[in-house]
VOTORDO-812329 format. One record per residue (C-alpha): residue number from 1; residue in one letter; x, y, z. Coordinates in Angstrom, 3 decimals, decimal comma. Last residue first. Layout:
<recs>
NUM/a/X/Y/Z
...
</recs>
This chain:
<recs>
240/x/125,549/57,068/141,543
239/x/128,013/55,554/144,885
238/x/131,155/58,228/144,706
237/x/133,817/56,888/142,634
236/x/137,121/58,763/143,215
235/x/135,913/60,834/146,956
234/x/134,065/57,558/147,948
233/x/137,508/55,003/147,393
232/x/139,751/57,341/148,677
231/x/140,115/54,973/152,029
230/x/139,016/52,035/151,217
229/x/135,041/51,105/150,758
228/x/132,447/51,939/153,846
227/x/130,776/49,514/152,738
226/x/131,496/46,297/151,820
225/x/129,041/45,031/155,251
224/x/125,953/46,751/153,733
223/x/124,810/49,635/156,298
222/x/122,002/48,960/158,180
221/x/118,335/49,595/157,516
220/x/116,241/52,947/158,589
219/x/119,390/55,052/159,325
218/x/117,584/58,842/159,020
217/x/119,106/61,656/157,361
216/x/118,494/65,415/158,055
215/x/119,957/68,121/155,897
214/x/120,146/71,238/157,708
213/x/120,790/73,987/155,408
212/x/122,472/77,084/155,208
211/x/121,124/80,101/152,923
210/x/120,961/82,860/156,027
209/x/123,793/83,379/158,695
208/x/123,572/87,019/159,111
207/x/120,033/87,212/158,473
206/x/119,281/89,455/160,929
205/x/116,709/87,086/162,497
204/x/118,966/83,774/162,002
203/x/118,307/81,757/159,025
202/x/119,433/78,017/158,930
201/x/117,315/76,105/156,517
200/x/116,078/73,177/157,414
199/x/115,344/69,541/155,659
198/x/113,653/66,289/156,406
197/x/113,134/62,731/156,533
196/x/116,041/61,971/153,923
195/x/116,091/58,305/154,241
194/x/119,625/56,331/154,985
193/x/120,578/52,786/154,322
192/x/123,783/52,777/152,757
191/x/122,133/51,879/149,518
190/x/119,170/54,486/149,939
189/x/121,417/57,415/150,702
188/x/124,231/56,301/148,086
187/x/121,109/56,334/145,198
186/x/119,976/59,682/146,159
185/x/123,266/61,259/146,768
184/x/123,202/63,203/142,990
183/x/119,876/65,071/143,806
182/x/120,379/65,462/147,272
181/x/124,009/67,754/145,738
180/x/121,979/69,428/143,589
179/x/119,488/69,892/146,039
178/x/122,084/71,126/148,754
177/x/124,164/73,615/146,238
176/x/123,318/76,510/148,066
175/x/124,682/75,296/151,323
174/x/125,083/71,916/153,424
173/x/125,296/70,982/157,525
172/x/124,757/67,380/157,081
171/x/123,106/65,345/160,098
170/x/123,146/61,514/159,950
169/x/120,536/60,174/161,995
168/x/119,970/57,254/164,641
167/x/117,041/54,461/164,042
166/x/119,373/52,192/163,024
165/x/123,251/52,995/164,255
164/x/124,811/55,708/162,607
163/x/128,692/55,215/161,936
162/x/128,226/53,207/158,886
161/x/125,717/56,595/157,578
160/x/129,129/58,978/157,974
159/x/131,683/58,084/155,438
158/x/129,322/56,726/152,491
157/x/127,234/59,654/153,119
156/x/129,862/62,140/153,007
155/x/130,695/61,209/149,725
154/x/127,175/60,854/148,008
153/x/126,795/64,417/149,830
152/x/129,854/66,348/148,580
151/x/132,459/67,223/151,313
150/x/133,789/68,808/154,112
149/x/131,205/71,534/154,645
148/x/129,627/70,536/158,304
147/x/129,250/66,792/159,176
146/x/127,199/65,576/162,140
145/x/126,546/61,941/163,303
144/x/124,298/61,319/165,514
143/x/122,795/58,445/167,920
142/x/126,281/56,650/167,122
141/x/127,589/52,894/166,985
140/x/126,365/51,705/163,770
139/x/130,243/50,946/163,510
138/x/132,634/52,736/165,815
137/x/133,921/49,937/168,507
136/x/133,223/47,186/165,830
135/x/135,375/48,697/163,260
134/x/134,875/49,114/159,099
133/x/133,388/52,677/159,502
132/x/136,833/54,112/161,527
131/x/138,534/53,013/158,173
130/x/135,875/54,880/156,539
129/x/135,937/58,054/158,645
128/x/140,020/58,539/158,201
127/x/141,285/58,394/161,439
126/x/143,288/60,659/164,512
125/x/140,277/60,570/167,154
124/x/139,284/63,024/169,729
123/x/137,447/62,656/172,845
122/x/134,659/65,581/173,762
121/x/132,580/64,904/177,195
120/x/135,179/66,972/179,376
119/x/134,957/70,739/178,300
118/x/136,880/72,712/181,035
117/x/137,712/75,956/179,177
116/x/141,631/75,014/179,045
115/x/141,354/70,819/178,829
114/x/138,832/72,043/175,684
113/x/141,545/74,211/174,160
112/x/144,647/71,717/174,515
111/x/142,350/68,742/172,921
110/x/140,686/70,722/169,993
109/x/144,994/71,674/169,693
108/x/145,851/68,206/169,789
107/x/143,172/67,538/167,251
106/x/143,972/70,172/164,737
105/x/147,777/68,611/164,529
104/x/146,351/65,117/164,286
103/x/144,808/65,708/160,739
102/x/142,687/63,195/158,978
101/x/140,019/64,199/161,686
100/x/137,190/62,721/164,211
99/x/135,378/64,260/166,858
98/x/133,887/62,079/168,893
97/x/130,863/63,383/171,357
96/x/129,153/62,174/174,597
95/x/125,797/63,931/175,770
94/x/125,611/65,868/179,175
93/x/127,436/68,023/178,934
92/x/125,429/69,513/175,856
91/x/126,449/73,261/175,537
90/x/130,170/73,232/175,428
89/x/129,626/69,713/173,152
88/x/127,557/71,610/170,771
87/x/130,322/74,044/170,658
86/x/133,115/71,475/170,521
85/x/131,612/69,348/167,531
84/x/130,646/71,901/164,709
83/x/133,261/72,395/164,341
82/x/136,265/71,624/166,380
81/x/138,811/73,392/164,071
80/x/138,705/70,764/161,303
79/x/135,620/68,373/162,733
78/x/135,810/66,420/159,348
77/x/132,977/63,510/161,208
76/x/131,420/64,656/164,023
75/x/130,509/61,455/165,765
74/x/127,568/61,693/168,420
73/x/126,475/59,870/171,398
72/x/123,424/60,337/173,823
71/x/121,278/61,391/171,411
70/x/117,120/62,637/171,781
69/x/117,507/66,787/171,986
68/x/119,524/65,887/168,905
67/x/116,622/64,379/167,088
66/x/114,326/66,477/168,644
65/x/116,104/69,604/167,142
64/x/117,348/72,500/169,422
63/x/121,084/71,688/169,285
62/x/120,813/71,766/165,258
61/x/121,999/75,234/164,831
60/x/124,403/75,075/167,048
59/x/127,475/74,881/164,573
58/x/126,036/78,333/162,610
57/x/125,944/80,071/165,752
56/x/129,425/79,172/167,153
55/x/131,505/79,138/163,336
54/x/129,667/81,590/161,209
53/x/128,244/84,358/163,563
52/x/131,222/84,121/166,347
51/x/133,526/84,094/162,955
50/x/132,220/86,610/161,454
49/x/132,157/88,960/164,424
48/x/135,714/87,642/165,510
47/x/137,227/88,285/162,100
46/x/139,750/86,080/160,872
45/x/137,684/83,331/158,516
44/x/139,514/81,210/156,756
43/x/139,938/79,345/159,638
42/x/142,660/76,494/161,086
41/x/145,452/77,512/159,169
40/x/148,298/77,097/162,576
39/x/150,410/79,857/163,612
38/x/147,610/83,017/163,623
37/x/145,010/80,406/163,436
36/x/145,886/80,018/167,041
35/x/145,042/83,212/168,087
34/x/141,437/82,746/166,123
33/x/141,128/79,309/167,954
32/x/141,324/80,925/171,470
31/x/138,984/83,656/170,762
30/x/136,586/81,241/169,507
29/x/136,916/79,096/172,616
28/x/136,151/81,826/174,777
27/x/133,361/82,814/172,916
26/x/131,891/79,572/173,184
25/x/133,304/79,354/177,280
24/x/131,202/82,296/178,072
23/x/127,945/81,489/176,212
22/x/128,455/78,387/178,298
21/x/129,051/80,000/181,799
20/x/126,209/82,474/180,647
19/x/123,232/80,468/180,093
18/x/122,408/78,204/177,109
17/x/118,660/79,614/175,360
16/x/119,291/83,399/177,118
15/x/122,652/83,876/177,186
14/x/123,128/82,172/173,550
13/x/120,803/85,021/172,372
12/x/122,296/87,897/174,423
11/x/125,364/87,152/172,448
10/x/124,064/86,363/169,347
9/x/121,899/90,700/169,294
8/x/125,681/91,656/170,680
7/x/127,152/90,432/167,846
6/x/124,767/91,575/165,679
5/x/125,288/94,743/167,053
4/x/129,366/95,025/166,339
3/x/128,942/93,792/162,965
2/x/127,087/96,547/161,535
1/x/123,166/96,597/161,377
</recs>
């Protein structure tokens, strides 16, 4: 199956389980983010098939699950380009999403393309995730938080689980290296209050967007007041 027809096979797919005014304004935001990575390095990836199957699909691969079904507000913590924040936020109006990033040049332009195809439930925020962890207005304040290949789990944990409120999950979008990397965030998981309740692999029917994984972690106990350490602090000496 060439590129072309898988398209088409996602396209009827997101017309079907989200309608058409939201399978329109995915691909319209795509297109819109692939003529600004022309300017600005947003993507690696150039190619609108690839890039339809890797960014939009790939990002809405959780919108289905209970747990999402279930939140009313989410933090997507790295969102780069707006992933995988903007196109679960195209397709849930109806839940409230941050989207948070170290760099205020993606954000303005998350904020210019969302005023374009009318999405109004997405707010953006210039901060680091653990100085965002350490204040009352963010802290165990989310249903959700979502993360999607910025960094290694025991990291990522220690940025994201402060955000969760009890009872709310912390959703990692991870590939091949997920058990490795559950294997090393066991002891940061449990510390900063998090159980691994389940995990999912991602595998659409033509396989275009096989291997990922869902890694789903629950808050069952809240966060210890030292953490989230400074800024740094995770990436240098990761909780083991």
């Amino acid at each position: 199956m060439n590129p072309a027809e898988k398209t088409g096979i996602l396209i009827k797919e997101l017309n079907e389980r989200y309608g058409e005014d939201k399978t329109d304004k995915l691909t319209k935001y795509i297109d819109m983010i692939l003529d600004k990575n022309q300017h600005i390095n947003l993507t690696a990836v150039r190619d609108r098939d690839e890039a339809l199957q890797k960014h939009i699909a790939d990002s809405l691969s959780c919108s289905l699950m209970e747990e999402y079904e279930n939140a009313e507000r989410i933090a997507d913590i790295g969102t780069g380009a707006g992933f995988p924040g903007v196109p679960l936020a195209i397709v849930s109006p109806e839940k409230q999403f941050t989207l948070v990033d170290s760099l205020n040049k993606r954000l303005r332009i998350i904020d210019e393309l969302c005023g374009e195809i009318g999405v109004d439930n997405v707010t953006t925020l210039h901060s680091r995730a653990e100085d965002m962890g350490r204040t009352e207005e963010h802290r165990e304040n989310y249903d959700i938080c979502v993360s999607r290949a910025v960094a290694s789990l025991d990291v990522l944990c220690e940025w994201c689980l402060p955000l969760v409120r009890k009872g709310g999950y912390f959703i990692a979008y991870k590939g091949e290296n997920v058990s490795r990397e559950t294997e090393d965030a066991k002891k940061a998981i449990n510390v900063l209050g998090g159980k691994i309740v389940d995990t999912r692999t991602i595998q659409s029917d033509d396989e275009s967007i096989s291997g990922h994984v869902l890694l789903i972690i629950k808050k069952v106990k809240n966060t210890p007041a030292k953490y989230p350490r400074q800024a740094g602090t995770a990436r240098k000496n990761p909780i083991r």
